[in-house]
C-alpha positions in Angstrom: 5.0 -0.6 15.5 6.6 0.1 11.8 9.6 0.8 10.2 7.0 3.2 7.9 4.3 5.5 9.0 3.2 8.7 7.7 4.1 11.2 7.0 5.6 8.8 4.2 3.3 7.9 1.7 3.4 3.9 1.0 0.9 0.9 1.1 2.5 0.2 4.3 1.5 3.3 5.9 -1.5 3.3 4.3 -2.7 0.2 6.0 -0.7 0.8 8.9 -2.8 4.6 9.8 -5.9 2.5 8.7 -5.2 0.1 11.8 -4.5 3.3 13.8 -8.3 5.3 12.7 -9.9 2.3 12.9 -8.9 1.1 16.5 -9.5 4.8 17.9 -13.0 5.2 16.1 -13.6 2.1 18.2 -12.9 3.6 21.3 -9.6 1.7 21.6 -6.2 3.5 22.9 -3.8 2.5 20.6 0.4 3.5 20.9 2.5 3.7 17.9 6.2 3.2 17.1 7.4 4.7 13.8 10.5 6.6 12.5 11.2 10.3 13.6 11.0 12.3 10.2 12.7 15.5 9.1 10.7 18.8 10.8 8.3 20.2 7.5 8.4 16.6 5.6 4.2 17.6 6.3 2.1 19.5 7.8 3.3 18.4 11.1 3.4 14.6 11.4 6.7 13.9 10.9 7.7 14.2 14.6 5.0 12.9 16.4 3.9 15.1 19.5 1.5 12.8 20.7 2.2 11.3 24.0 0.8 7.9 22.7 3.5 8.0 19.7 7.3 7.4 20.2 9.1 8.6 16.9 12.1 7.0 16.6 15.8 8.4 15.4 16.6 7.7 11.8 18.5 8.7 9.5 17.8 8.6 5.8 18.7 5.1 3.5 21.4 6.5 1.0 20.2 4.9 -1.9 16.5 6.0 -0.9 16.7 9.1 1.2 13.1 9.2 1.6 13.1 5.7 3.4 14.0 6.0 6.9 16.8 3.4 8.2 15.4 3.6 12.8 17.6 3.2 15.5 15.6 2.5 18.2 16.9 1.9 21.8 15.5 -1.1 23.4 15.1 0.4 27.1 13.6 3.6 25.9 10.9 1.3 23.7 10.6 -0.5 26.8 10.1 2.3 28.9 7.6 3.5 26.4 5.2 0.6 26.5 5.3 -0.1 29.6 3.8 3.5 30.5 0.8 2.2 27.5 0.9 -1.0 29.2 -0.6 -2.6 25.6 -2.3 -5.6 25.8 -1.3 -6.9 22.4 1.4 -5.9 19.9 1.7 -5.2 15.8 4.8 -5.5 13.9 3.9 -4.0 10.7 7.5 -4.3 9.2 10.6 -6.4 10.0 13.1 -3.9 10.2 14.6 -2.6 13.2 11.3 -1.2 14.5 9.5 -3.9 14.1 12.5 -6.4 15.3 12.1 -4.0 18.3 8.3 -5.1 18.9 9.2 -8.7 18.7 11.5 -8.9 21.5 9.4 -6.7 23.7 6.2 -8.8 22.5 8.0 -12.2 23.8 9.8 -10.6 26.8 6.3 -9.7 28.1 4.3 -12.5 27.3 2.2 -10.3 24.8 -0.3 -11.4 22.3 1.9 -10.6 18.5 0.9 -10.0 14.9 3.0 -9.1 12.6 2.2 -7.9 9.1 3.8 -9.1 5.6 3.8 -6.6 3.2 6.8 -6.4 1.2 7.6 -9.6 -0.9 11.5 -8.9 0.2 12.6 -12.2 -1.8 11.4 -10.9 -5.3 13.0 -7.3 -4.0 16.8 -9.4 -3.8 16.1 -11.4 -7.2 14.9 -7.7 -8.8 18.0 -6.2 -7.6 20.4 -10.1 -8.7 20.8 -10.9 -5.4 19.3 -13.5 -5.8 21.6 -15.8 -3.6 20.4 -13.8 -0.6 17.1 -15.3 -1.2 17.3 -18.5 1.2 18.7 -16.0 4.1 16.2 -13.5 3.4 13.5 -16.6 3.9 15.5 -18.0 6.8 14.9 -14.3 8.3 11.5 -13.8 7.9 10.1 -17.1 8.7 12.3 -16.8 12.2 10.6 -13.3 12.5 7.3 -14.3 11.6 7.4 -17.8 13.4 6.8 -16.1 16.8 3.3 -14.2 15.8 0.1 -16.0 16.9 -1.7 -14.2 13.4 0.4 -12.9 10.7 -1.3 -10.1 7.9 -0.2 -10.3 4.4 -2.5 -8.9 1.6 -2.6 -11.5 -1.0 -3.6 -14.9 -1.5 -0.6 -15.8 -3.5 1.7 -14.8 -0.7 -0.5 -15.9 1.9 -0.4 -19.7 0.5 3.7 -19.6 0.0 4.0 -17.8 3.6 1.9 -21.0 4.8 3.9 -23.7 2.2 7.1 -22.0 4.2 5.6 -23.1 7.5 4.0 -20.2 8.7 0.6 -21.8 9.3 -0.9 -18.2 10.8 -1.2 -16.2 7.8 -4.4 -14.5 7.0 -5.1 -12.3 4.3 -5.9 -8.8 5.7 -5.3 -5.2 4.2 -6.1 -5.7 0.8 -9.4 -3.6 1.0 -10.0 0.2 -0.4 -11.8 2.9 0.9 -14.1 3.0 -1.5 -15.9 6.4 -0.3 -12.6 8.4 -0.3 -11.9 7.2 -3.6 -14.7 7.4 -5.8 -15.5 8.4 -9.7 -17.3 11.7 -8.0 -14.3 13.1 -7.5 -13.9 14.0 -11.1 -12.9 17.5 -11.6 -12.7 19.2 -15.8 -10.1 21.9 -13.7 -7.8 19.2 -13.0 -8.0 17.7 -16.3 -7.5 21.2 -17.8 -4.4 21.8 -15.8 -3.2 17.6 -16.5 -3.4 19.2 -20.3 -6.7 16.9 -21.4 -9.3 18.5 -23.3 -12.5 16.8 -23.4 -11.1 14.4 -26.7 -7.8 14.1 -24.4 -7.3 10.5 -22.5 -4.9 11.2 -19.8 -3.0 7.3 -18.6 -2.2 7.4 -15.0 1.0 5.7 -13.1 0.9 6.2 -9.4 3.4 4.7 -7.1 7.3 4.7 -5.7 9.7 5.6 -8.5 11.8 2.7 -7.8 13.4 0.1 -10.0 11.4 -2.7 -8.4 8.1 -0.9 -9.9 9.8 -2.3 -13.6 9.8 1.3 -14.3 11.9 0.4 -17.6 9.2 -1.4 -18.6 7.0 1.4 -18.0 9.3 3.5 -20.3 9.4 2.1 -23.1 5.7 1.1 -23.4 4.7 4.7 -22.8 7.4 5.9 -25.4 5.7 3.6 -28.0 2.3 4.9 -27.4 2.8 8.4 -27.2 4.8 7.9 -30.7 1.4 6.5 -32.0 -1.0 8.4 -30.1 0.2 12.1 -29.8 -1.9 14.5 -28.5 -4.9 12.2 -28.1 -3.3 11.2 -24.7 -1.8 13.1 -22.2 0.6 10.6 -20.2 1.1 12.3 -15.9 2.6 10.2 -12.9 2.3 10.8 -9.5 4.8 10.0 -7.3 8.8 10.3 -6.6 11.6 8.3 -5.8 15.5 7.2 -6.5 14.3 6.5 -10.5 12.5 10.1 -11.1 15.6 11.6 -13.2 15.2 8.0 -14.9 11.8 8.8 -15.6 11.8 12.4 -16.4 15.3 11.4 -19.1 12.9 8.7 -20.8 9.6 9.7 -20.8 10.2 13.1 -21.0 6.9 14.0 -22.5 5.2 13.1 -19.5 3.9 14.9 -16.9 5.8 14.3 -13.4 3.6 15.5 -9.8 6.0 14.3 -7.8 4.7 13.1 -4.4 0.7 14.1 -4.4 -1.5 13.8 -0.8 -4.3 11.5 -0.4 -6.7 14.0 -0.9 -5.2 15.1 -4.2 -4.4 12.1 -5.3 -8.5 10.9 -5.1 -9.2 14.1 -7.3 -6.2 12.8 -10.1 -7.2 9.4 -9.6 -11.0 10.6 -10.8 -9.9 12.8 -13.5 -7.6 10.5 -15.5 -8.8 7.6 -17.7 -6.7 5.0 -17.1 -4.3 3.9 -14.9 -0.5 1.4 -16.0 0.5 -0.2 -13.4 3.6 -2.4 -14.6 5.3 -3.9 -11.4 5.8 -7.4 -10.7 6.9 -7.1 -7.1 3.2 -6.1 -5.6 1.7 -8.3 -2.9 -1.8 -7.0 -3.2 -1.4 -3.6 -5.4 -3.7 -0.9 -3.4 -2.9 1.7 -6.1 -4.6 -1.0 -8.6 -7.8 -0.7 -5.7 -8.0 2.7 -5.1 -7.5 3.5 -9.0 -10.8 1.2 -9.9 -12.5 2.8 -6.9 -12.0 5.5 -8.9 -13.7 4.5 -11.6 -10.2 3.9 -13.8 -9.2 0.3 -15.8 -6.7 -0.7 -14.8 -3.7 -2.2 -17.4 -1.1 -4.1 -14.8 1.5 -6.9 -14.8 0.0 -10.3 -14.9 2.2 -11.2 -11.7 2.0 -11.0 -7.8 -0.8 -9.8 -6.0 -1.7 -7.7 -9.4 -3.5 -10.7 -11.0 -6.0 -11.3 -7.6 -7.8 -7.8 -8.4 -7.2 -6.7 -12.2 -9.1 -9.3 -14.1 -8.5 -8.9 -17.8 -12.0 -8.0 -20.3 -14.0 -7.6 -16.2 -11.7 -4.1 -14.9 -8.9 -3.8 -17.1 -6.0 -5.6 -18.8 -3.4 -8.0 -17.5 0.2 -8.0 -19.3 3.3 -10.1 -19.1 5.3 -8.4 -17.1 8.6 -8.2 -19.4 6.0 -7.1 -22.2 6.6 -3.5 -22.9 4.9 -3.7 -26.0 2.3 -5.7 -25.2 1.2 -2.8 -22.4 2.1 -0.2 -25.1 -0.6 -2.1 -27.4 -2.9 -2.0 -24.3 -2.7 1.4 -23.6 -3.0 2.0 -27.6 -6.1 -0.1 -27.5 -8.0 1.9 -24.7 -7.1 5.3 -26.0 -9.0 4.3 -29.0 -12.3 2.5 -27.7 -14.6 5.2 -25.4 -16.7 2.4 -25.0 -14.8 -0.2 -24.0 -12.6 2.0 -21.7 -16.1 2.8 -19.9 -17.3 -0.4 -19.5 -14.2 -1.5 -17.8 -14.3 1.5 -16.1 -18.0 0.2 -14.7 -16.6 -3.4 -13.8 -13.3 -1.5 -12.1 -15.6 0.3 -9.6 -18.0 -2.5 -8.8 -14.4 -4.7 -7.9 -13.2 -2.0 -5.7 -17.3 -1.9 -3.9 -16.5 -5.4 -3.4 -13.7 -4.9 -1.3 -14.7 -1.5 0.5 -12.3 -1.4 3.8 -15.9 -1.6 6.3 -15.9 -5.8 6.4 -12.0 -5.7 6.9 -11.8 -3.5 9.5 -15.0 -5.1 11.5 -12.9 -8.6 10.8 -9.5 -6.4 12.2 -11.9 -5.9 15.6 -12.9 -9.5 15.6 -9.5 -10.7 15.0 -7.7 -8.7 18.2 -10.5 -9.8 20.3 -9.7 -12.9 19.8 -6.5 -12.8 20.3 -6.7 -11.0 23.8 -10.1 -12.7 24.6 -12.7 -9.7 24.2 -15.9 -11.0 22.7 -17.1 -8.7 19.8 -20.7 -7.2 20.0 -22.9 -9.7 17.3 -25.4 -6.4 16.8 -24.8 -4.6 13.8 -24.4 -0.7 14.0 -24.5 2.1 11.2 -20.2 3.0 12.3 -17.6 1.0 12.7 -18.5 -1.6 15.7 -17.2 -1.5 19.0 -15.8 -4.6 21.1 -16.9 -4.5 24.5 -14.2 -2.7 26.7 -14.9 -4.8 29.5 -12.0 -6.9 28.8 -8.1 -6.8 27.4 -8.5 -4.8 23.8 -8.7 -1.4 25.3 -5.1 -1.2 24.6 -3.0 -2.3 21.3 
């Protein structure tokens, strides 16, 4: 259940369809909870029409349209799962949605995981509200208290989660499919239409357009390069958000894809050189994954979950967060060393084979089973393995 889910495009959903595909390839049923989302938002997810999915009212979050603010009714979530009849339940968010699976979780004496994701503290000290931060905490440990296993994609915020008393944190979700995203994927027709020739380094930032993403920072450093660079770079991002005017008044050089789907995205991903990923506020940073996947080094804040896959001189280049010209001289740096560039390039993509998604999601198998008392199958098997379906996890 998730306050998230495609046909928005987010690290959330990303993990959260991941959990979906992966449960089904293993012959489990699995019912999902997520927002209802305007008719033609994709090619026909937005409103569910599965009878094991219950989309949710919502209406849009004014300062965020694309964000989805879910009313759902208690009874009719009730009614819902009781027809599934689940034998465990997921929070993947703690908004309303995921609030929703809580109660029903405890009122039925359910198995519950819940997921941290979002590093919602850092969000209200980004946006100086900072003296919401100890109710903010207060919240989450309450909601997170209840789970018997709780998902968060860093080590950083696994070890605070646990510091804060919430002794059931795992990290999970942090890996990258490392097939989908691969330096194969590299097309010369996409760089032509990206506007890089073959002398032509096109820098890459993919993600929300939001102000937590230090986007300001991102401005300025790209203004300073292209100023020294010109056309030996070609600067694109991919992705929208409340800050894409922002973006398009100061960086108005650069070109702007607006949202772009997965499968597009692993062709871009492929066909730039480099990838700036300046944000502070990331718990694990799957854009930084699936861009080394790619084959791209990476040049990111030295901060949050950033700093446990971008190793500096090994993948890429960590920077102060605050440090627009540092990343400007970064970027400058790259553009002007082939050979350094592709070498980091090399240790990017070996990173990302490191932490292909195939050991995570067998550990995701193992973990329910525990937790609803299914004993996985030891043997190993070319596909993604199987629990035995004699037993509770037929069902999540």
């Amino acid at each position: 259940m998730s306050d998230t889910y495609i046909p928005q495009v987010n690290g959330v959903t990303t993990v959260v369809h991941r959990i979906v595909r992966v449960l089904r390839a293993a012959g489990h049923e699995v019912a999902v909870v997520a927002p209802r989302y305007p008719r033609g938002s994709d090619d026909g997810g937005g409103g569910g029409g599965r009878d094991d999915e219950l989309r949710v009212f919502s209406l849009p979050f004014p300062p965020y349209p694309s964000i989805r603010l879910s009313f759902p009714l208690d009874r009719h979530v009730a009614r819902f799962l009781d027809r599934f009849a689940p034998h465990l339940v997921h929070a993947a968010t703690e908004g309303p949605i995921g609030v929703a699976a809580r109660r029903y979780a405890l009122r039925r004496g359910l198995p519950f995981v819940t997921s941290y994701h979002t590093d919602f503290p850092q969000y209200a000290r980004h946006y100086r509200l900072g003296v919401l931060t100890p109710l903010v905490w207060r919240w989450l440990v309450r909601f997170h208290g209840t789970a018997r296993m709780i998902h968060t994609p860093g080590t950083a915020v696994r070890d605070e989660l646990v510091r804060r008393g919430l002794s059931n944190t795992i990290v999970w979700g942090r890996g990258v499919d490392a097939t989908h995203f691969t330096p194969a994927k590299r097309d010369s027709a996409w760089r032509r239409w990206l506007g890089g020739g073959d002398d032509t380094v096109i820098v890459l930032h993919v993600g929300r357009l939001a102000a937590e993403k230090n986007l300001r920072v991102l401005a300025e450093a790209w203004t300073r390069a292209h100023r020294f660079l010109g056309p030996r770079a070609t600067f694109v991002i991919a992705g929208d958000g409340p800050e894409t005017q922002y973006m398009a008044a100061h960086v108005p050089f650069a070109r702007q894809l607006g949202f772009v789907d997965r499968d597009s995205l692993a062709a871009l991903y492929a066909s730039s050189d480099l990838c700036v990923l300046p944000s502070r506020t990331e718990t694990c940073g799957l854009v930084a994954l699936e861009a080394m996947a790619s084959g791209l080094p990476v040049i990111a804040a030295d901060a949050g979950g950033l700093r446990e896959s971008v190793l500096s001189d090994v993948n890429g280049v960590l920077v102060r967060a605050d440090d627009a010209r540092g990343f400007s001289q970064a970027i400058i740096a790259l553009v002007g060393d082939a050979t350094r560039r592709h070498a980091l390039g090399v240790g990017a993509r070996q990173t990302a084979e490191r932490r292909d998604v195939k050991s995570e999601d067998e550990e995701l198998l193992r973990q329910y089973g525990a937790l609803v008392g299914v004993v996985a199958d030891p043997r190993p098997t070319p596909e993604i393995p199987a629990l035995q379906t004699e037993g509770a996890l037929t069902r999540c």
